[in-house]
Backbone as CSV, one residue per row, in Angstrom:
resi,resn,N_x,N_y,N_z,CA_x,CA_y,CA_z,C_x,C_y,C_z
1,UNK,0.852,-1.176,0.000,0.000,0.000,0.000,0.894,1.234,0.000
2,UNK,0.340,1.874,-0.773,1.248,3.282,-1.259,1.485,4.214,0.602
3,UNK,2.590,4.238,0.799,2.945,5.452,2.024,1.522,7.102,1.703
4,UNK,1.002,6.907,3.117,0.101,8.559,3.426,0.839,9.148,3.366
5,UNK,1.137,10.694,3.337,1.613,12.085,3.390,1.133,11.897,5.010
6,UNK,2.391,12.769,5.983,2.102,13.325,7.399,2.008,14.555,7.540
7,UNK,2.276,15.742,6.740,1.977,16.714,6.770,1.174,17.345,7.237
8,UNK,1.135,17.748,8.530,-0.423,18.770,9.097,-0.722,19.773,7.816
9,UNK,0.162,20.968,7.671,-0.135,21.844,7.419,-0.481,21.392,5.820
10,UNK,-0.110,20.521,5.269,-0.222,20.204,3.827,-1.890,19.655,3.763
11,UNK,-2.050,19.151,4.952,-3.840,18.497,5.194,-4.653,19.575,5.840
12,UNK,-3.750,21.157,6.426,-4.568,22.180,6.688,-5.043,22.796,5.718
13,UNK,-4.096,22.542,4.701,-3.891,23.853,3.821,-5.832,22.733,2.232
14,UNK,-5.453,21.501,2.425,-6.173,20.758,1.870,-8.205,20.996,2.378
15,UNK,-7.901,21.351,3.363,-8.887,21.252,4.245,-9.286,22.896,4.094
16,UNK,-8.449,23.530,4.148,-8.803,25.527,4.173,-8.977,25.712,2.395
17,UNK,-8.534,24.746,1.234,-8.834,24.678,0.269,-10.231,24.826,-0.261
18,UNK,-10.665,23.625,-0.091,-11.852,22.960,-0.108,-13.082,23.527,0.628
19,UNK,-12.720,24.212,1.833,-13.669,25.282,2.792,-13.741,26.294,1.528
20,UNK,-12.991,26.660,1.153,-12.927,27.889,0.193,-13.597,27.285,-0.845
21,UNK,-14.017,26.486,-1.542,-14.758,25.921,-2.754,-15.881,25.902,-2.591
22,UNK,-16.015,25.287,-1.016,-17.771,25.186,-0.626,-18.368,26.853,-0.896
23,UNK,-17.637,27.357,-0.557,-18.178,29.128,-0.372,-18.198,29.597,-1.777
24,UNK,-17.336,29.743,-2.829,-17.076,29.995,-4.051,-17.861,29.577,-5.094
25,UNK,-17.450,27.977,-4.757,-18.611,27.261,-6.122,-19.531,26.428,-5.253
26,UNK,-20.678,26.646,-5.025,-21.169,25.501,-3.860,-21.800,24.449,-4.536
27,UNK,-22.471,25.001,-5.829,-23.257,24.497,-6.659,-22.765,22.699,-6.791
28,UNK,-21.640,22.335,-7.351,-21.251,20.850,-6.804,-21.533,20.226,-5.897
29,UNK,-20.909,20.966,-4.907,-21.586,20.233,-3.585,-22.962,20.127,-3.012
30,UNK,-23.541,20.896,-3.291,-24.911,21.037,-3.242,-25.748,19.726,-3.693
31,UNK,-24.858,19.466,-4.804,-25.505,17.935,-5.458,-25.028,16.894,-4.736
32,UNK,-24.159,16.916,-4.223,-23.953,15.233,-3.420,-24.390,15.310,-1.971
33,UNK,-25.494,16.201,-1.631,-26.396,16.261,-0.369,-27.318,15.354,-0.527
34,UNK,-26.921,13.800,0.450,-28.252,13.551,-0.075,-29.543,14.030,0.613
35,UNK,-30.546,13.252,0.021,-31.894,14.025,-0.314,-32.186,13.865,1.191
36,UNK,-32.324,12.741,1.944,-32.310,12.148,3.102,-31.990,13.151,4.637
37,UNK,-31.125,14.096,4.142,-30.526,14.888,5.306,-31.811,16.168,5.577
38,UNK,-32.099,16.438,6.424,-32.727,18.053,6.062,-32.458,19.329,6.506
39,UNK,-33.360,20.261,6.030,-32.738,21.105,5.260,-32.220,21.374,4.245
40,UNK,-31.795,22.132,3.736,-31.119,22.707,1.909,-30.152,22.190,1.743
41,UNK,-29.739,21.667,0.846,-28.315,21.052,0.270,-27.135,22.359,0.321
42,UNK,-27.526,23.673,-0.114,-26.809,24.486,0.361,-26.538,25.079,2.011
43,UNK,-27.399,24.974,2.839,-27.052,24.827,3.906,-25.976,23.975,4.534
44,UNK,-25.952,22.483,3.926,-25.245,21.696,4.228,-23.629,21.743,3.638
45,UNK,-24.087,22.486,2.624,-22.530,22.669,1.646,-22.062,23.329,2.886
46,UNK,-22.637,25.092,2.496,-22.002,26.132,3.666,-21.618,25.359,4.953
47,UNK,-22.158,24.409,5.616,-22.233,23.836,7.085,-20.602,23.341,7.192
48,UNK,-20.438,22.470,5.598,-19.374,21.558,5.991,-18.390,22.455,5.169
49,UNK,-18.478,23.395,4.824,-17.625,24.153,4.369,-17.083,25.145,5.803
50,UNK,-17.652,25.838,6.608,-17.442,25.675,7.853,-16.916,24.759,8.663
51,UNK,-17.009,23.285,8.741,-16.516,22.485,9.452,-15.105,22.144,9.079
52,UNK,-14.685,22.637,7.303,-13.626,22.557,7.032,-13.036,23.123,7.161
53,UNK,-12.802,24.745,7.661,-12.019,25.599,7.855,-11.795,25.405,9.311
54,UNK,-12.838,24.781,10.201,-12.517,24.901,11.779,-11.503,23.247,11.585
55,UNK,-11.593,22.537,11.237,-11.054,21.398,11.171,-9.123,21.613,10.530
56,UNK,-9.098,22.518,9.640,-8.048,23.168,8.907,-7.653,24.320,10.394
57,UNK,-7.941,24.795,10.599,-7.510,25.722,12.007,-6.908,25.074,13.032
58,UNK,-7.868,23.811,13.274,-7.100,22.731,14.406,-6.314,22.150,13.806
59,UNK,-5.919,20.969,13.042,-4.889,20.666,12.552,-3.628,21.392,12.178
60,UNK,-3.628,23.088,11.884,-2.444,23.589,11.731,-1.843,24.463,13.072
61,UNK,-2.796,24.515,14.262,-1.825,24.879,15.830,-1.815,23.019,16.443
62,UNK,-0.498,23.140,16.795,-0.034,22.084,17.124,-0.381,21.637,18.296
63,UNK,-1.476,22.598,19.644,-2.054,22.128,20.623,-3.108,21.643,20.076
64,UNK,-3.940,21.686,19.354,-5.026,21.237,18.940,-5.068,20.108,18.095
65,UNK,-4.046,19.626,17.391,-3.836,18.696,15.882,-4.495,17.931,16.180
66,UNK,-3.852,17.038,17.392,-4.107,15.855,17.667,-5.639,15.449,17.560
67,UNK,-6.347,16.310,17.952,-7.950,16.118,18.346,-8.074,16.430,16.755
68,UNK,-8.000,17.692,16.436,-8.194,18.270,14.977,-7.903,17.083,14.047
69,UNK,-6.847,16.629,14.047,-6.548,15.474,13.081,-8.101,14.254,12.903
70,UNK,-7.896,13.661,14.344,-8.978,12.670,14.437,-10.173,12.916,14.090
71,UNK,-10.757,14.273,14.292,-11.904,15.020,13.937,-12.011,14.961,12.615
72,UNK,-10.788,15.164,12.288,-10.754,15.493,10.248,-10.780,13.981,9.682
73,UNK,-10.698,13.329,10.232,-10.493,11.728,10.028,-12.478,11.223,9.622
74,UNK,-12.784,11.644,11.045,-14.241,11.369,10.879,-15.004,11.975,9.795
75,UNK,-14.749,12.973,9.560,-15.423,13.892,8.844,-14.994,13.111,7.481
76,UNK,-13.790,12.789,7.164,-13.626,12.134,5.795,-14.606,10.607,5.358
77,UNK,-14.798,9.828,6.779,-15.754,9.146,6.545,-17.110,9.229,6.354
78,UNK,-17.418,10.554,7.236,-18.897,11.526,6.995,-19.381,11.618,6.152
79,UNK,-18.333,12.216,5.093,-18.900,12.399,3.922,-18.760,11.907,2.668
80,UNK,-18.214,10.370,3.053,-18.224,9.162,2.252,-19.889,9.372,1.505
81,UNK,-21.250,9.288,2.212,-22.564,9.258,1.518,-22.508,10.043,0.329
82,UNK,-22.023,10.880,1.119,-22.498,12.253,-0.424,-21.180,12.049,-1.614
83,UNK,-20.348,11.133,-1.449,-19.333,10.848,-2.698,-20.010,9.665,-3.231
84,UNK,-20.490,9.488,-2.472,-21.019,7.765,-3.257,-22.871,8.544,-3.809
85,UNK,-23.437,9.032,-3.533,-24.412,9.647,-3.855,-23.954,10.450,-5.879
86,UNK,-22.636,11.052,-5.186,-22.460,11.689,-6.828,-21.743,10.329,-7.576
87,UNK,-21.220,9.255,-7.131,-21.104,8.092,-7.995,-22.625,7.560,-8.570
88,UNK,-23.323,7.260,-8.102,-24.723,6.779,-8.439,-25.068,7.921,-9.186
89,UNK,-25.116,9.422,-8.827,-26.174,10.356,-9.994,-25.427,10.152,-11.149
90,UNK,-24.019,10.028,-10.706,-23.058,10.019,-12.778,-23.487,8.998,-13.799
91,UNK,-24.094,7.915,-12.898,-24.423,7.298,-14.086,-25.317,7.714,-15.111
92,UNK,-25.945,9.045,-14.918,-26.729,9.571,-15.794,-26.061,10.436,-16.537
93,UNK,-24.591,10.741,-16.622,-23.453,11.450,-17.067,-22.690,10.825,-18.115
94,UNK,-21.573,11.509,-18.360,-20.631,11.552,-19.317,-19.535,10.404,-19.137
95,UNK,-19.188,9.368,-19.647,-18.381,8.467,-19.203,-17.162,9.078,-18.116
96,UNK,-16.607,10.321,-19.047,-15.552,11.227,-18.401,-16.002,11.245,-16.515
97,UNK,-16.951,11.759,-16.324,-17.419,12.022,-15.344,-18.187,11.248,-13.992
98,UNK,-18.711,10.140,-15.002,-18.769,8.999,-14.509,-17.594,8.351,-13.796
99,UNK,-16.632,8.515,-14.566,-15.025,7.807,-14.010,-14.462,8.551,-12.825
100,UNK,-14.648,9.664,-12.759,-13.904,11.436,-12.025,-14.745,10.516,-10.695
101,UNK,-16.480,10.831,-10.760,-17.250,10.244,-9.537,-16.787,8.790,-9.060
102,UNK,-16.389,7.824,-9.872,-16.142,6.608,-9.061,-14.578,6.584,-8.814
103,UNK,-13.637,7.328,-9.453,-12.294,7.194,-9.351,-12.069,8.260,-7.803
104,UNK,-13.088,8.964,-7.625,-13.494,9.513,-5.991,-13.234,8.668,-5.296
105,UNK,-13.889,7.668,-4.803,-14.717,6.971,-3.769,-13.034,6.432,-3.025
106,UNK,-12.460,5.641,-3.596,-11.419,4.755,-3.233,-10.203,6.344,-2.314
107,UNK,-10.176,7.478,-3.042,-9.315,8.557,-2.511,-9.910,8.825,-1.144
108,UNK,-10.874,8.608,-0.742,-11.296,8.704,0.582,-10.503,7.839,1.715
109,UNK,-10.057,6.520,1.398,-9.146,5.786,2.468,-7.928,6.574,2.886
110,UNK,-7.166,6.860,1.481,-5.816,7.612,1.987,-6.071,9.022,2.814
111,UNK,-7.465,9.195,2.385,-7.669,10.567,3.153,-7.698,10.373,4.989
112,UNK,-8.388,9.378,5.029,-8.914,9.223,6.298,-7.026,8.646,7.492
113,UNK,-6.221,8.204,6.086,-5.270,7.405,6.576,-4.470,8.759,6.905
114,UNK,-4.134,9.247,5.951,-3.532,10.741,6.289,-4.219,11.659,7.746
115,UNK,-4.809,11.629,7.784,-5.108,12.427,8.964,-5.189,11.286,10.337
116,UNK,-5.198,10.641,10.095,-5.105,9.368,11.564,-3.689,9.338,11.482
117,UNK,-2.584,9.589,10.914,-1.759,9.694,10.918,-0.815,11.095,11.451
118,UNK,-1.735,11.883,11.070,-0.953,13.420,11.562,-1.846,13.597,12.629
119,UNK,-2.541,12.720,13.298,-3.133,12.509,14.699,-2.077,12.090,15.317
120,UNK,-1.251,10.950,14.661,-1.089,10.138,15.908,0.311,10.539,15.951
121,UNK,1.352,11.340,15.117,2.196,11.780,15.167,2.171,13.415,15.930
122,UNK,1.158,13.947,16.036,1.127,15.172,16.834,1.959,15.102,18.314
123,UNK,2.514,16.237,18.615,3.036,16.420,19.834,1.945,16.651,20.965
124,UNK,1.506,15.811,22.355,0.649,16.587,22.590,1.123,18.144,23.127
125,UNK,-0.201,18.451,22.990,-0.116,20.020,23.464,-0.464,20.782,24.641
């Protein structure tokens, strides 16, 4: 199995990315809400677009990582539904895109591995 990245700040900076996308373009994300949750799919974008910048804040002060890390860990499994939600809508898509949505799903392990990792390497604080 391919070596995770340990990088906090490289998984802060990943995490303060992606906060910034939810806010910018939400419209994507908006679609892999599933229907099931309530409230607005944009609510939920904005929500976890929020949860990504507080999650990106803890992981890059080094009293906090440790928790921040594990937190960011969960959250990558969280929102396993709504990646597998835009795998299932692609099939009504473009092969291209179809592939982008299922070639997703599997990048979620290293994600979750990467941050259980810059958990467990944190200094505590």
């Amino acid at each position: 199995m391919p070596r995770t990245p340990s990088s906090p700040m490289l998984l802060a900076g990943l995490l303060a990315g992606s906060s910034v996308l939810h806010a910018v373009a939400p419209k994507p994300f908006d679609a892999m809400v599933p229907a099931s949750l309530p409230g607005t799919p944009r609510g939920w974008t904005y929500a976890s677009g929020v949860v990504e910048l507080a999650l990106a804040v803890g992981v890059a002060h080094p009293r906090t990582r440790r928790v921040a890390a594990m937190a960011t860990a969960a959250f990558f499994v969280g929102v396993l539904p709504g990646n597998v939600k835009m795998a299932v809508d692609a099939r009504r898509s473009s092969p291209a895109h179809l592939a982008a949505a299922i070639g997703r799903l599997p990048l979620q392990v290293p994600l979750v591995l990467w941050a259980r990792k810059v958990s467990r390497t944190a200094t505590a604080g």
